[in-house]
PAVO-65789 format. One line per 3 residues: number of its first residue (from 1); for each residue x, y, z of C-alpha. Coordinates in Angstrom, 3 decimals. Layout:
% residues N
NUM> X Y Z | ... $
END
This chain:
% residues 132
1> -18.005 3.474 -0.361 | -14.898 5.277 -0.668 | -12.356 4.505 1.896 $
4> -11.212 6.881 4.237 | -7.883 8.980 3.531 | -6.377 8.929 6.913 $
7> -2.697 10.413 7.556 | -2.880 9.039 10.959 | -2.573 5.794 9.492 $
10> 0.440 4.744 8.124 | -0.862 1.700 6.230 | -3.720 1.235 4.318 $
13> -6.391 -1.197 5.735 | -8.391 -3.515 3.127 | -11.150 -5.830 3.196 $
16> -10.273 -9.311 3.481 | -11.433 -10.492 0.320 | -9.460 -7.125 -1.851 $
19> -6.487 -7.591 0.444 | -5.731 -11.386 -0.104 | -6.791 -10.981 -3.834 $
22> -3.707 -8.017 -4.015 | -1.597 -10.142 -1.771 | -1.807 -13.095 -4.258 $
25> -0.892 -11.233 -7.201 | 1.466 -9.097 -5.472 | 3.542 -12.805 -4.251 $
28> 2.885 -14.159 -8.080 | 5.258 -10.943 -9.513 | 7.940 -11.268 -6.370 $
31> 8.215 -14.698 -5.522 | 12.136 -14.760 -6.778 | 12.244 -12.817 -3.182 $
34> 12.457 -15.211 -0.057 | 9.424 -15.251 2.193 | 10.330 -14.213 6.111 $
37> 7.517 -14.355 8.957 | 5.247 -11.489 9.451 | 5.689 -8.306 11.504 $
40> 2.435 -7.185 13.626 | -0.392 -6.828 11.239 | 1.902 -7.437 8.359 $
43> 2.398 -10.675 6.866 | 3.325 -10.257 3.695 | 7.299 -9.752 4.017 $
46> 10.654 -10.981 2.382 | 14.036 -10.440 2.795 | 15.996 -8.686 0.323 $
49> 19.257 -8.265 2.186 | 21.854 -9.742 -0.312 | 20.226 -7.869 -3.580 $
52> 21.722 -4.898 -4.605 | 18.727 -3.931 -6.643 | 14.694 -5.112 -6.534 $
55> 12.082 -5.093 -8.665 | 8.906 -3.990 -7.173 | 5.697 -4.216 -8.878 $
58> 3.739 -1.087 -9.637 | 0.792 -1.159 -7.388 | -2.846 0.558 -7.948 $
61> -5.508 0.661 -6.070 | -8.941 1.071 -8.148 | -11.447 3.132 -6.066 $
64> -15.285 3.815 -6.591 | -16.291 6.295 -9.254 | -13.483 4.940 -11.608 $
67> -11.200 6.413 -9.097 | -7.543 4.673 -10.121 | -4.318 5.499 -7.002 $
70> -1.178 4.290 -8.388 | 0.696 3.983 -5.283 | 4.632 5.165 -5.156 $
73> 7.098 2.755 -5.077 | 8.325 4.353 -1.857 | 4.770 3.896 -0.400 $
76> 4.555 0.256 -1.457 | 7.439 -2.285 0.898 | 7.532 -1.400 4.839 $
79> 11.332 -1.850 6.021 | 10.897 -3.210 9.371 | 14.333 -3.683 9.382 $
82> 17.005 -1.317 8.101 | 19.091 -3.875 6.660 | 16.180 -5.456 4.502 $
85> 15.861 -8.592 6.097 | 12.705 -8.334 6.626 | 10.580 -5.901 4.472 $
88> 6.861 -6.262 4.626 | 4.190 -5.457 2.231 | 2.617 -2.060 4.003 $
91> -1.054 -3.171 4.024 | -2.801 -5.285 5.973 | -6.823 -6.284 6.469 $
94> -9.699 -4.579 8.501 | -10.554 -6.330 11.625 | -13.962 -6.223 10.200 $
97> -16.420 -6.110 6.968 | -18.577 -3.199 8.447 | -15.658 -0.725 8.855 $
100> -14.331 1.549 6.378 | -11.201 0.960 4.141 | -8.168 3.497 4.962 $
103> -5.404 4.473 2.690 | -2.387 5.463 5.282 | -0.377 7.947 4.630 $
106> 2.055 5.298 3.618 | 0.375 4.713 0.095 | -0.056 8.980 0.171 $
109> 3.397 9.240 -0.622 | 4.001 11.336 -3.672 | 0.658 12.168 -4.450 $
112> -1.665 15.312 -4.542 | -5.283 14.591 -3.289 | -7.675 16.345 -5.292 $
115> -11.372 17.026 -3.907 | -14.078 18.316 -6.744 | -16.755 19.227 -3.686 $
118> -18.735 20.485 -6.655 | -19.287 16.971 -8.053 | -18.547 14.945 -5.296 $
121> -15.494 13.494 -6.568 | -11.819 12.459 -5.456 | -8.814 12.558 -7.661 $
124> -5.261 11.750 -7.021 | -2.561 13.259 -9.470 | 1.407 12.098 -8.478 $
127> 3.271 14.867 -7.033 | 6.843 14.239 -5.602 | 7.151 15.739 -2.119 $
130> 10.521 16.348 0.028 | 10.410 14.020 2.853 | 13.512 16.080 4.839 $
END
């Protein structure tokens, strides 16, 4: 099932299993980043404050149908704190294994969402958008 585009959302919600398979690889490419305790639902985070420049790891999320998001790097770190002491990797895991998968409107950033209602299909093409 395809998860749920949800712009009232501003993270993405993922099964468990996907979301601590992405979270391991995700810590593998960005471990030369300190670890820092979660925020909320987030629990993925680091703290970046004394680089003045950080590489983050292009991110995609492979849907049904051969459906492939690559996610923006702006849609990718949450800065819980403006002075990047603690910045948080912006997805976290459903509550439960019966409910739908969301992409938030965090991971929407800079893309167009295409819909092909003819053949039932769902596309995603980057697009930059003006966030002012």
């Amino acid at each position: 099932m395809l998860p749920l585009l949800y712009n009232q959302s501003m993270i993405s919600m993922l099964f468990l299993e996907r979301l601590e398979a992405l979270k391991a690889e995700f810590v593998a490419q960005f471990s030369s980043y300190p670890a820092v305790t979660g925020f909320s639902i987030l629990d993925t985070c680091f703290n970046l404050s004394s680089y003045d420049e950080v590489r983050v790891p292009t991110l995609k999320l492979e849907l049904e149908g051969e459906v492939t998001v690559s996610i923006d790097v702006s849609g990718i770190l949450y800065f819980v704190k403006k002075d990047g002491s603690q910045v948080c990797l912006a997805m976290a895991s459903l509550s439960y294994e019966d409910q739908v998968g969301i992409i938030g409107n965090y991971q929407q950033k800079n893309q167009r969402v295409v819909y092909d209602t003819v053949g039932s299909r769902l596309g995603f093409a980057k697009e930059p958008c003006s966030y002012s």
